[in-house]
C-alpha positions as CSV (number, residue, x, y, z in Angstrom):
1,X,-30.2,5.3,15.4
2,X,-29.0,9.0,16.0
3,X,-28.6,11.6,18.8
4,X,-30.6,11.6,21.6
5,X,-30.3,13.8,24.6
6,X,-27.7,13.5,27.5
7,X,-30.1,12.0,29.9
8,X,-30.9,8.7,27.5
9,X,-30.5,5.9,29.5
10,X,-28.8,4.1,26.5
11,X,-25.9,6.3,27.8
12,X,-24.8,4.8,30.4
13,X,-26.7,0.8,30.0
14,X,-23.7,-1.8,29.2
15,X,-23.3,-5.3,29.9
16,X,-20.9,-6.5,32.9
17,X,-19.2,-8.7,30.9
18,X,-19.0,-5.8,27.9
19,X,-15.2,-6.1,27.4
20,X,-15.7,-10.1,26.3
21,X,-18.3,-8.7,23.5
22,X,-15.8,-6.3,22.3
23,X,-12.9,-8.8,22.1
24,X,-15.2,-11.0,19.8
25,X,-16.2,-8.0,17.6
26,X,-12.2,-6.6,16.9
27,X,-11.1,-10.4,16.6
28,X,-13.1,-10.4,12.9
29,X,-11.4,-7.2,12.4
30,X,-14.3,-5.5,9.6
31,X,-14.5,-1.9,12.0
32,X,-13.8,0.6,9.2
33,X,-13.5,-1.3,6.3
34,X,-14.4,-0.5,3.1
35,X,-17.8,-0.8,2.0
36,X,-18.6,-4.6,0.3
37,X,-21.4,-5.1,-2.5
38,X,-22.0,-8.7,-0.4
39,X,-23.0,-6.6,2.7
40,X,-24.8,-4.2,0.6
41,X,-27.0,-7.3,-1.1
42,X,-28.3,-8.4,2.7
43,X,-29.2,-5.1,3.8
44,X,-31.2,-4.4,0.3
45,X,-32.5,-8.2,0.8
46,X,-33.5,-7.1,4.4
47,X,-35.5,-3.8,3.1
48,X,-37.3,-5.6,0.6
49,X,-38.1,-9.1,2.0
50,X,-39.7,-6.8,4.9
51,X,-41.7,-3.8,2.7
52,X,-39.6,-1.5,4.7
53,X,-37.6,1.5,3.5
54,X,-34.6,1.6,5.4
55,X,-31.8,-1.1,6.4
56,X,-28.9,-1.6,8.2
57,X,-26.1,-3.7,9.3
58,X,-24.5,-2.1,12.7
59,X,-21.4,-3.1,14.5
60,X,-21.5,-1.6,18.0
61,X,-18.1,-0.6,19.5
62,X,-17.2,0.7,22.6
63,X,-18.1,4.2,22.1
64,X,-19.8,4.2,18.9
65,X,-22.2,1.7,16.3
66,X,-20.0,2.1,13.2
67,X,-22.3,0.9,10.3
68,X,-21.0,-1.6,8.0
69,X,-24.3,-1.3,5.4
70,X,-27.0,0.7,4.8
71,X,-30.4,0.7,2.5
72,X,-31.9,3.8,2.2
73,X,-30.2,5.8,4.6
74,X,-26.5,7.1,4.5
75,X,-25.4,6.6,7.9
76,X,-21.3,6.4,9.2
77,X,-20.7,6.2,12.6
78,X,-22.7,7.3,15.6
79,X,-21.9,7.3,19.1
80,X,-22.9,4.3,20.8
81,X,-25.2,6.3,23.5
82,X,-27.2,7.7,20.7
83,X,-28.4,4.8,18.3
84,X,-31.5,2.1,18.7
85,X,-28.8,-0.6,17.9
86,X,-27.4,-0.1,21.6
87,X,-30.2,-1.8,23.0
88,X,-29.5,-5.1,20.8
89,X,-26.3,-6.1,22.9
90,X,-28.3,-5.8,26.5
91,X,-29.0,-9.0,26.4
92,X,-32.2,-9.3,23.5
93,X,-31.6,-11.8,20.5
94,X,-33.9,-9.9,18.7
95,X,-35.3,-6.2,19.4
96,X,-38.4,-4.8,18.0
97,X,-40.1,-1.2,19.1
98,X,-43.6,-0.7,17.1
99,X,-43.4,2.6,17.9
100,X,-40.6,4.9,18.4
101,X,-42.0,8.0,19.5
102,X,-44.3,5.9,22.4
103,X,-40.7,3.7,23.9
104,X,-39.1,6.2,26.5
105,X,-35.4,5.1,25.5
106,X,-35.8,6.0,21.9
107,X,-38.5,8.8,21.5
108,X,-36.1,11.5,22.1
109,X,-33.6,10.2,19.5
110,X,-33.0,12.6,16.1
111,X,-33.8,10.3,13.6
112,X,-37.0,10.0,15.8
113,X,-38.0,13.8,16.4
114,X,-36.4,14.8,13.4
115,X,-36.5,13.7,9.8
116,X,-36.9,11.1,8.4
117,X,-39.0,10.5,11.5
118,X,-38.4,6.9,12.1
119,X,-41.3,5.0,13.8
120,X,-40.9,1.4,13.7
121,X,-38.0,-0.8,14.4
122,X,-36.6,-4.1,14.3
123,X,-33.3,-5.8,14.8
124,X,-32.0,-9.2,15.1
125,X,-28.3,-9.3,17.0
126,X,-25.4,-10.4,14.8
127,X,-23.8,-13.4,17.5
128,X,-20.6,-14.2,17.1
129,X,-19.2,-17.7,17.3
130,X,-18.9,-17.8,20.9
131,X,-22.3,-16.4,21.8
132,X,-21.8,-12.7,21.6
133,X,-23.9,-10.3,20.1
134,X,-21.5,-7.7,18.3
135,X,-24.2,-6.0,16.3
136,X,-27.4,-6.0,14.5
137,X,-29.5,-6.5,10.9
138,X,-32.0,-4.0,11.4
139,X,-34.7,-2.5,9.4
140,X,-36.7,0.6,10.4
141,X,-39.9,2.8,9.3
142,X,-41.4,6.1,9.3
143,X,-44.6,4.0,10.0
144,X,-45.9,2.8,13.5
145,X,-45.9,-1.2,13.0
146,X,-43.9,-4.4,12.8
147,X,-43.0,-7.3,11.2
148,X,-45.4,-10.6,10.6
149,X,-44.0,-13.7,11.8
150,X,-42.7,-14.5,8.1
151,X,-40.7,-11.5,8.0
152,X,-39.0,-11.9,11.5
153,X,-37.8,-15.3,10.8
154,X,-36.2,-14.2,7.1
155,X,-34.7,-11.2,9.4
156,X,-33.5,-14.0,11.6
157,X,-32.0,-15.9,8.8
158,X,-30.5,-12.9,6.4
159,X,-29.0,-11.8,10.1
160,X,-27.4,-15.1,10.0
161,X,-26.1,-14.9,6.7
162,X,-23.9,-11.5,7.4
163,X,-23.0,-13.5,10.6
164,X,-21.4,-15.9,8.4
165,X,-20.2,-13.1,5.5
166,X,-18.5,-11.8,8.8
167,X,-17.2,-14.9,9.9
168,X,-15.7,-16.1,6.5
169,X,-13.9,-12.5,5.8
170,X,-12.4,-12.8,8.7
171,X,-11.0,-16.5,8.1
172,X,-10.0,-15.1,4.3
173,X,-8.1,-12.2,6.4
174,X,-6.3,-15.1,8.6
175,X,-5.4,-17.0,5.7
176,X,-3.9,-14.2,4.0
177,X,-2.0,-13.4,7.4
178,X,-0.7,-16.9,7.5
179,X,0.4,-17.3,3.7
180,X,2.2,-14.0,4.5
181,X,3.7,-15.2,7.4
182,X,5.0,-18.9,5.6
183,X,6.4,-16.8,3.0
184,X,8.2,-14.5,5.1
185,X,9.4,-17.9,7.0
186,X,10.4,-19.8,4.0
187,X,12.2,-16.5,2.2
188,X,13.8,-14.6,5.1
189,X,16.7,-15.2,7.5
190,X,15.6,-14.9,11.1
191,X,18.2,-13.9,12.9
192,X,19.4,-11.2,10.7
193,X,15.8,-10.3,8.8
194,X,17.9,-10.4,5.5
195,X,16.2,-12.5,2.7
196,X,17.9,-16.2,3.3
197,X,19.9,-18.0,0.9
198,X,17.6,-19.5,-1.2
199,X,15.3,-16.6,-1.7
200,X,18.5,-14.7,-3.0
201,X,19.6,-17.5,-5.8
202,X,15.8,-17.7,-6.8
203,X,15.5,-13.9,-7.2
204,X,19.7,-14.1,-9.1
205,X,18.1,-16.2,-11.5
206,X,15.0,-13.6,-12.1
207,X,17.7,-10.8,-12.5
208,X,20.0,-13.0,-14.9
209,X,17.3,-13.3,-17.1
210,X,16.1,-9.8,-17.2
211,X,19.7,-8.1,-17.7
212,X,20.1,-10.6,-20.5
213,X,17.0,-9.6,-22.3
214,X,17.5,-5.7,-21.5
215,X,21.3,-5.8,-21.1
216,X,20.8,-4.0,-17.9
217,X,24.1,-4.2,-16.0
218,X,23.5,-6.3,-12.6
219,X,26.4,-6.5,-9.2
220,X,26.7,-8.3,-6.4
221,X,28.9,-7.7,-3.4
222,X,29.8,-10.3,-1.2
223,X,30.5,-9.1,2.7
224,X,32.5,-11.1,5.3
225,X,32.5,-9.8,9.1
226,X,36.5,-9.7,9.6
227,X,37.4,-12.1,12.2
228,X,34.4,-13.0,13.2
229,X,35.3,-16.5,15.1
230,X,37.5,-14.4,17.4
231,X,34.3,-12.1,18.3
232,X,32.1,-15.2,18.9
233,X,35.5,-17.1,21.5
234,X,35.7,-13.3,23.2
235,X,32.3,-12.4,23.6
236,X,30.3,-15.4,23.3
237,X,27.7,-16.7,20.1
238,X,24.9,-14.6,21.5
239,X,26.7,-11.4,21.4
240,X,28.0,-12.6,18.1
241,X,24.3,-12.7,16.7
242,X,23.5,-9.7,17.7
243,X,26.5,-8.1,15.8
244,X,25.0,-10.4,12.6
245,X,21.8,-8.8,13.4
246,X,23.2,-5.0,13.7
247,X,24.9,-5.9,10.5
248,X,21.5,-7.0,8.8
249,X,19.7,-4.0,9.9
250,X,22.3,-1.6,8.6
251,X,22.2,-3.3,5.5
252,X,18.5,-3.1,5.0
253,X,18.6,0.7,6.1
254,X,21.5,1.1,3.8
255,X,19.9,-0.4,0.1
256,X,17.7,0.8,-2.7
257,X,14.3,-0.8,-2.7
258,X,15.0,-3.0,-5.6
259,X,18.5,-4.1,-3.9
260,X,18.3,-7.2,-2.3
261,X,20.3,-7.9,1.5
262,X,20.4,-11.4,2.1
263,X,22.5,-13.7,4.3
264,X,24.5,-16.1,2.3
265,X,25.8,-18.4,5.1
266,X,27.3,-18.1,8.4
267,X,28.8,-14.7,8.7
268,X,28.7,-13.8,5.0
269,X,25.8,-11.7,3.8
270,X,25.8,-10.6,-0.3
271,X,23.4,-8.0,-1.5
272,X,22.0,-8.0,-5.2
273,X,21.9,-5.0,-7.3
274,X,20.1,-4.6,-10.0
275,X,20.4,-1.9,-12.6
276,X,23.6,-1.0,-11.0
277,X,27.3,-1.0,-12.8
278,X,30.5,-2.2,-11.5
279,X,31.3,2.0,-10.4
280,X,28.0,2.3,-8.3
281,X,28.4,-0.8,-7.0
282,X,32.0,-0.1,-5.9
283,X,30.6,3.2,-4.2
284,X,28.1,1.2,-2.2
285,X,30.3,-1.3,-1.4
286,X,32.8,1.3,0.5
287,X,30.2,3.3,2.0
288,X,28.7,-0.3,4.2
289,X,32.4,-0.8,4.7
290,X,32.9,2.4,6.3
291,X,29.2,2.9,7.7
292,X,30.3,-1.4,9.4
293,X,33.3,0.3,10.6
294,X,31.5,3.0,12.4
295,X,28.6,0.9,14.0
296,X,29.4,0.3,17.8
297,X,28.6,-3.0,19.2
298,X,27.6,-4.3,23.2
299,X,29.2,-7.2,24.9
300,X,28.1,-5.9,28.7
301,X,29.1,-2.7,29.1
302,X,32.0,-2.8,27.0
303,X,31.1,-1.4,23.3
304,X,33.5,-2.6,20.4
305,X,33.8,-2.2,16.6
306,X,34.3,-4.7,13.8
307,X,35.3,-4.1,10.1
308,X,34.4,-6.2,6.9
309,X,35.8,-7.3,3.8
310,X,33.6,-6.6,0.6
311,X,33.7,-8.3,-3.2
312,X,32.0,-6.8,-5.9
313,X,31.2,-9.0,-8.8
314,X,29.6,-7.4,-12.0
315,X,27.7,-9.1,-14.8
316,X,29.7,-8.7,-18.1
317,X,27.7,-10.5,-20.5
318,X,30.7,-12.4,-21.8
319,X,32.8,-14.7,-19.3
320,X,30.3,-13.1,-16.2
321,X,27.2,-14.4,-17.9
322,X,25.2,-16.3,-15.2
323,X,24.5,-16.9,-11.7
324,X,26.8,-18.8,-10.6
325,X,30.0,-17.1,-12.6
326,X,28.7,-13.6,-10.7
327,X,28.8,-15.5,-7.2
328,X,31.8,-16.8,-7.7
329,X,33.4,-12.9,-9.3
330,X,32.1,-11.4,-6.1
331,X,33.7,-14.4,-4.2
332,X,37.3,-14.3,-5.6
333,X,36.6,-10.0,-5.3
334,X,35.9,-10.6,-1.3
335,X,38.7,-13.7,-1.1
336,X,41.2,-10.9,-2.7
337,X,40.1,-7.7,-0.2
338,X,40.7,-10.3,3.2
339,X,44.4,-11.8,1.6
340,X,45.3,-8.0,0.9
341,X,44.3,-7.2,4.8
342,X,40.7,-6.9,5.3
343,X,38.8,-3.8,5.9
344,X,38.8,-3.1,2.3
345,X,36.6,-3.3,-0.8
346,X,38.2,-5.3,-3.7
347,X,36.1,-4.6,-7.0
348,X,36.1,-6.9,-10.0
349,X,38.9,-9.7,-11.4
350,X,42.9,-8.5,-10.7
């Protein structure tokens, strides 16, 4: 399953239809995983249901058999030219060569000429769901010989059985991808990217708790775009969601980690800070004011800039105990900045 010379015809044999095989094999997505003790189990099954020494379990790419599982044998990846497990996607459900050293496509291999001196070999292709053979279970010798008809068929069926270890870590892999994706549906705010409403009050009620029990200081600022109806009658609602969407991004490029940017409704967005006092949240507050104020915006090929009007509200621990008292500080905060003229930050009660 090694080097062979540059005249092997293994080189240079691949199926017409190759590029249909190779779709199948990087739709399970297990090329350079980490090693699994379930794949490790079949290829030890394989070696010892068969008396032989050596096992694997070989996923063949398009320039190389990478080697999920080996038994006796420490092999990684080998070019695809240069390894017996080549010949199982040419078209053979199963592959079997008595005799290395005799078969003209394999007796010039290293693992043939060279220690360990392999002799015997036998796969059976791995198929995939829609009839393509993406690799092999194969189990090899250092003597001349095969398997009996007892040990072909458990090949057969132990070859089916990483078939379907394949098969169902790929689904587990999908799944996960699709939990992932509901979540990020169900928590985030598409048009902006921001976490949506009701992630942000579920997460407020997380940081309530903890700055109670650790009486950790916790803000909130509250952000309106200033006039934002007259951008959305000038420009139009599309252009108008892509200054929402600038917005979100520079708020996300803007935060801690821990901070939380979320769109509160409309054109008002709020961002959670934990850990942070009324003084750092002020600070923060001015510098998305003035970093809002800088960002240019496209209607066309005109460009335009918008301002915004920030509230901070600050857990006190006496009449700012909760979640909804903290809203409703950084709301009166923001009400205050736009009746004083917009553009501004206005930072706890008057």
């Amino acid at each position: 399953m090694l080097a062979v010379e540059n005249d092997h015809p293994l080189i240079t044999a691949r199926p017409l239809a190759d590029q249909f095989r190779l779709a199948a094999l990087h739709r399970y997505h297990i090329l350079d995983t980490p090693a699994c003790e379930d794949f490790s189990f079949l290829t030890e099954l394989a070696a010892k249901v068969c008396a032989v020494p050596y096992a694997f379990i070989s996923l063949v790419d398009a320039e190389r058999v990478w080697i999920k599982s080996c038994t006796g044998l420490q092999l990684g990846e080998l070019p695809r030219g240069e390894s017996y497990c080549s010949l199982a996607v040419l078209g053979q459900a199963a592959t079997e060569i008595p005799d290395l050293s005799e078969d003209p496509r394999t007796a010039g291999m290293a693992l043939t000429v060279d220690e360990p001196h392999m002799r015997m070999y036998s796969s059976v292709a791995l198929m995939s769901s829609d009839g393509h053979a993406i690799g092999t279970l194969c189990v090899m010798n250092t003597r001349p010989g095969g398997l009996d008809a007892e040990q072909r068929s458990m090949l057969t069926r132990l070859a089916r059985q990483v078939m379907a270890l394949i098969e169902l870590r790929a689904k587990e892999k999908m799944l996960e991808s699709t939990v992932h994706e509901l979540e990020l549906l169900a928590t985030t705010d598409e048009l902006t990217g921001l976490h949506n409403r009701r992630s942000l009050l579920h997460r407020l009620k997380f940081e309530v708790a903890r700055s109670r029990r650790f009486r950790s200081p916790l803000s909130a600022l509250m952000i309106d775009i200033d006039y934002f109806k007259n951008i959305n009658d000038e420009h139009g609602h599309v252009v108008g969601d892509q200054v929402l969407a600038n917005v979100g991004r520079l708020l996300r490029e803007n935060v801690r980690v821990i901070d939380m940017p979320s769109r509160y409704g409309g054109e008002e967005l709020c961002v959670l800070l934990p850990n942070t006092p009324v003084e750092g949240a002020c600070k923060l507050a001015e510098n998305l004011r003035l970093k809002i104020e800088a960002q240019l915006h496209h209607a066309g090929k005109r460009q335009f800039q918008i301002s915004a009007s920030i509230g901070v509200g600050t857990f006190n621990h006496m009449e700012i105990d909760d979640a909804e008292s903290l809203l409703k500080h950084a709301d009166a905060a923001l009400y205050r900045a736009k009746r004083n003229g917009r553009n501004r930050v206005a930072c706890g009660a008057e």
